[in-house]
N, C-alpha and C positions, 0 to 999 in steps of 0.2 A: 504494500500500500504506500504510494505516496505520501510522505508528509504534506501540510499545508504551512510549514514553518518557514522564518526566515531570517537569516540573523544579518543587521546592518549593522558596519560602524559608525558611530557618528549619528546616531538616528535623531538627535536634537540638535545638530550642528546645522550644516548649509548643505551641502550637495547629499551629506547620508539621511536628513531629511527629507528631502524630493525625493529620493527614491523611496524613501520608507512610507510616505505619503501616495504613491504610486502602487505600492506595492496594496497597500490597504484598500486602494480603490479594486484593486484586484481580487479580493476576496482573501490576500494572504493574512497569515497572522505572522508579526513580526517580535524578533528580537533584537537591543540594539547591546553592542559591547559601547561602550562608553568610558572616558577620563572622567567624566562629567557625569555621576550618576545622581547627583546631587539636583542637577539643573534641569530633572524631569518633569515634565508639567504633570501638576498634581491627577488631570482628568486623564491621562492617556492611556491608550489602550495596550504603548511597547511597553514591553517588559523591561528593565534597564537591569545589564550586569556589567560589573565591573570590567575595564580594559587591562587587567594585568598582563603583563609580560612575561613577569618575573614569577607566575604561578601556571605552568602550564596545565596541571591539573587541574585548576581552575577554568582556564580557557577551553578546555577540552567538555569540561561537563556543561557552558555555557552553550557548547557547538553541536551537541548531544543532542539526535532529532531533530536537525533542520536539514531544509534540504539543498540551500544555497547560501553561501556569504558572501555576499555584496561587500567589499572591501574600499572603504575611502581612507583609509590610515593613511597619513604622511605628516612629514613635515616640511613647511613653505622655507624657513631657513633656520640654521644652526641657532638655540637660543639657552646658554646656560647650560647646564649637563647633558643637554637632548641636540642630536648632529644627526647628519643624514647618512654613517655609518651604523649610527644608533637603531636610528629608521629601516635601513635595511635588515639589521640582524630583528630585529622585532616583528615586520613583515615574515621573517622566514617561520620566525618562533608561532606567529599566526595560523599560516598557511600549513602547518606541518600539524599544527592541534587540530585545525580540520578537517583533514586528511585522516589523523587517528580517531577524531571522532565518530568518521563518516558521512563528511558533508559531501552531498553527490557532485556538485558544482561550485566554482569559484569565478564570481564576477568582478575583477579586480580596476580599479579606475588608478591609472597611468597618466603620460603628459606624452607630447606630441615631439618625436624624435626622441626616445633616450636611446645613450648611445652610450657604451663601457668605456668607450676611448673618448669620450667629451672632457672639453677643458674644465665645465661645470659640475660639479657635487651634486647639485640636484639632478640635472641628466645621470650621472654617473650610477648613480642611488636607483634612481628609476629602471634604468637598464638590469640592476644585478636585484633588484626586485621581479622583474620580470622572467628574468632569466632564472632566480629561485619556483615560482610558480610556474612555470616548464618542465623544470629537471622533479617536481613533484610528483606530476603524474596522473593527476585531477583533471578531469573535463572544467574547461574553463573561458573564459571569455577576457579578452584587455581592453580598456575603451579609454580611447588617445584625446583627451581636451586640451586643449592650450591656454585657453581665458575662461570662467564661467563670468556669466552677469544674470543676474535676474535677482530677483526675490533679494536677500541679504546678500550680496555680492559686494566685494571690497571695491578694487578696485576701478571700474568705472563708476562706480559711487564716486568713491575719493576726488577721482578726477574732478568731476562736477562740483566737489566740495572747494578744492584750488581752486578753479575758474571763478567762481561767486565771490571768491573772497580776495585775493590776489592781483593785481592789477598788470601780472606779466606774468606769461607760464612761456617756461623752456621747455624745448624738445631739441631732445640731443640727434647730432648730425643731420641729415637731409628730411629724417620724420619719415622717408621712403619707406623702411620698412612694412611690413602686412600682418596684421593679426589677423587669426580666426575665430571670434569667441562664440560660444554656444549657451543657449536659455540652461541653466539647472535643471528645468523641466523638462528639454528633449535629451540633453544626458541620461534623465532619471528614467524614461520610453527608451533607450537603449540600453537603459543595464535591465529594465524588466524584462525585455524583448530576450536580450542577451540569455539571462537566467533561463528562462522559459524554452530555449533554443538546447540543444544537443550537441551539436562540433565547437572544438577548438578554435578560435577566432579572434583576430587583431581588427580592431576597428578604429577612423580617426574620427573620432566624435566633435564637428567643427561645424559649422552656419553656414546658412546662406552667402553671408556677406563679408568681403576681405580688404576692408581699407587702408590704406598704410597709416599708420600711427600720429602721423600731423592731422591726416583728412580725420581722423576717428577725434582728438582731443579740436576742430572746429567744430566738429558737427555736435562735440557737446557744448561746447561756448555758447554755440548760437541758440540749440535751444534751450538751454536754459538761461538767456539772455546778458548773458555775461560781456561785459567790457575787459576783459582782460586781455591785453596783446597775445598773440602767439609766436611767438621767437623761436630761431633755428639758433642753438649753440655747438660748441663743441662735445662729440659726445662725453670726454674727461671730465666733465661739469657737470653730469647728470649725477655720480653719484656721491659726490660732496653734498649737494643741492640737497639732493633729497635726505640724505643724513643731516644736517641743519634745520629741514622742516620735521622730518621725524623725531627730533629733540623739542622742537617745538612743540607738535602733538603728543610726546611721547611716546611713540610706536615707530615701527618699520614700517616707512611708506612706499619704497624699492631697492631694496640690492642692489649691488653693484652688478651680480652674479643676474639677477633677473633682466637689468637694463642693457646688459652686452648680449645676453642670450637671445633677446625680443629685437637689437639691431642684425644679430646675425640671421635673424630667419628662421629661429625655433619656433615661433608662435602663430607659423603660417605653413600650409599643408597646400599642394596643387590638387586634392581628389576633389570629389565631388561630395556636395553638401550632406551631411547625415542626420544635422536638426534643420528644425523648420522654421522658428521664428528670425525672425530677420533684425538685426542688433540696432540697427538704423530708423527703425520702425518701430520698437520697442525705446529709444531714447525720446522720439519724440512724442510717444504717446506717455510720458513719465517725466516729461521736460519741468512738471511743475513740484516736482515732488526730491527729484534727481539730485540730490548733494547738498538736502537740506539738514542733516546729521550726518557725524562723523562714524564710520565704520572703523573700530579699532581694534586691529589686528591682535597685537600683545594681551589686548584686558578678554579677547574671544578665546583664545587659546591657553594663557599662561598666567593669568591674574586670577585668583582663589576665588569662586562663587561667581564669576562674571562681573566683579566688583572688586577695584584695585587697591593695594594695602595705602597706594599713597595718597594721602590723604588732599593734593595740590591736583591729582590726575582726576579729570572725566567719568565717573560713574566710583570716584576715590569719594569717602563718608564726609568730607567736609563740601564739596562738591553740592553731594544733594544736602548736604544740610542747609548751605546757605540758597539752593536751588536755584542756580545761574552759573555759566562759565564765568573761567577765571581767563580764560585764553580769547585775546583779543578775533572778535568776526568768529568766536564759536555761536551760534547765532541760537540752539536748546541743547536740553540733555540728550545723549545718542548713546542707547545701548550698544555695546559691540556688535552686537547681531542686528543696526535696525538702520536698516537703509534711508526709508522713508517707509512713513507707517501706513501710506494709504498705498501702497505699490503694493503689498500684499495678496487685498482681495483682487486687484486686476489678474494680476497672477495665476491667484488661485480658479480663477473661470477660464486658464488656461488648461487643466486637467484636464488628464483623459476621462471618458466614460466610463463607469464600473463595467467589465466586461471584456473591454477593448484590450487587454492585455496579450494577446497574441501576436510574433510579428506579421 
């Protein structure tokens, strides 16, 4: 007999929740491994167990009776004891508990080009993560995104948050570069699709639409009617810059590692489109809402309770006590996770139909 189980990571975070929200429309019942077991909404139907690494028995009996794991573990960048050799032996230590547990499939979310010989850590990480769920021996699926935006997405939020408030935004070297980002949503229709499917399969999960990097930070300016110049610099100046404003907000706004990756051409694919919403047409339908709070990285990931010990930071207790930024053109309070709060329900009548879960 089939189970009807499913175990996601992340299932309160951003992308392991669109899938997990997908999957439920599906009729599946879901389990989420989580860092975050803490941050469960009181009403939910996932089950919430702990992400230890360090217990594999643990993990094993968490993995006990499903029939798929939907994999979003990663880490964006090296912060504190946690690196992306860390990442990778933790992925293995993952994929190997459900293997012993008997999870019949492994839908693992990837990034677009990893490569073992990249000059990048994250590529690097990514490749020997892939290459561990290979040498497994699980039916599985890889799905290759570059950018997510939708729903609580960082960084074209962000973007939008500079433009409103800055009154010159740099883009390093000619801006020519191309991204491909995709909705959370049709990621989330490819890893159910994916799960649901039986062969082994690399997919590059990427949009409609592929702007180069200048034409994508105008077309936010404009609509969200921002005055801010858009200037070409040298690209050696993007990642001082952005570490200056990251001290500002306190978070990581981009690596240095992400901004050389994105002018080399990691975050652009030549196949053909695999989601369906169009990135350009979801900006302007969201123009009003789009980088109206800040999306912070470090308090979503790495700050205890999604509320920060420092008392001067953003969702920090002195913060909401006096209940106003302290940080010049923070314009409200921004949960780590809240893009803009009316983007949401748009979103959500993005969903598929209960049923439609087949691909």
């Amino acid at each position: 007999m089939t189970s009807d189980l499913d175990v996601v990571t992340g299932a309160f975070s951003y992308s392991g929740a669109a899938i997990a929200r997908d999957l439920q429309a599906c009729g599946r019942r879901v389990r989420t491994l989580t860092g975050h077991p803490d941050r469960a909404p009181a009403d939910t139907a996932i089950e919430a167990r702990p992400l230890d690494f360090a217990d594999p028995a643990g993990l094993r009996s968490s993995l006990r009776g499903a029939r798929t794991l939907y994999n979003t573990y990663w880490v964006r960048f090296a912060h504190g004891s946690i690196s992306h050799e860390i990442a990778v032996a933790n992925s293995r230590a993952l994929f190997l508990a459900a293997a012993e547990a008997g999870v019949q499939r492994i839908v693992h979310t990837s990034i677009t080009h990893p490569d073992a010989d990249s000059p990048y850590p994250y590529f690097r990480g990514k490749a020997a993560v892939e290459q561990a769920l290979a040498d497994l021996g699980v039916p599985h699926a890889v799905l290759r995104p570059s950018i997510l935006f939708g729903g609580s997405g960082v960084l074209i939020n962000n973007i939008a948050w500079l433009l409103r408030r800055l009154p010159v935004f740099a883009v390093g070297g000619t801006g020519g570069y191309r991204v491909r980002p995709i909705h959370v949503d049709d990621l989330a229709r490819l890893a159910t699709a994916a799960g649901a499917a039986a062969e082994t399969s690399v997919i590059d999960a990427v949009g409609p639409d592929r702007p180069t990097f200048l034409d994508l930070v105008t077309q936010i300016r404009d609509a969200v009617g921002s005055r801010s110049q858009v200037i070409r610099v040298p690209g050696s100046l993007i990642p001082p810059a952005a570490a200056l404003l990251g001290a500002a907000v306190r978070d990581t706004l981009l690596t240095a590692e992400e901004y050389h990756a994105m002018a080399d051409g990691l975050a652009d694919t030549d196949g053909p489109a695999t989601g369906e919403t169009s990135l350009i047409e979801w900006i302007i339908e969201h123009s009003g809402t789009l980088g109206r709070s800040y999306a912070n990285e470090l308090t979503r990931h790495f700050r205890s309770g999604g509320k920060s010990k420092d008392r001067f930071l953003p969702n920090g207790p002195w913060y909401h006590a006096r209940g106003r930024p302290i940080v010049p053109g923070w314009s409200e309070p921004g949960r780590a996770d809240a893009q803009a709060p009316s983007q949401a329900p748009s979103d959500a009548r993005r969903r598929r139909p209960r049923g439609a879960c087949r691909p």
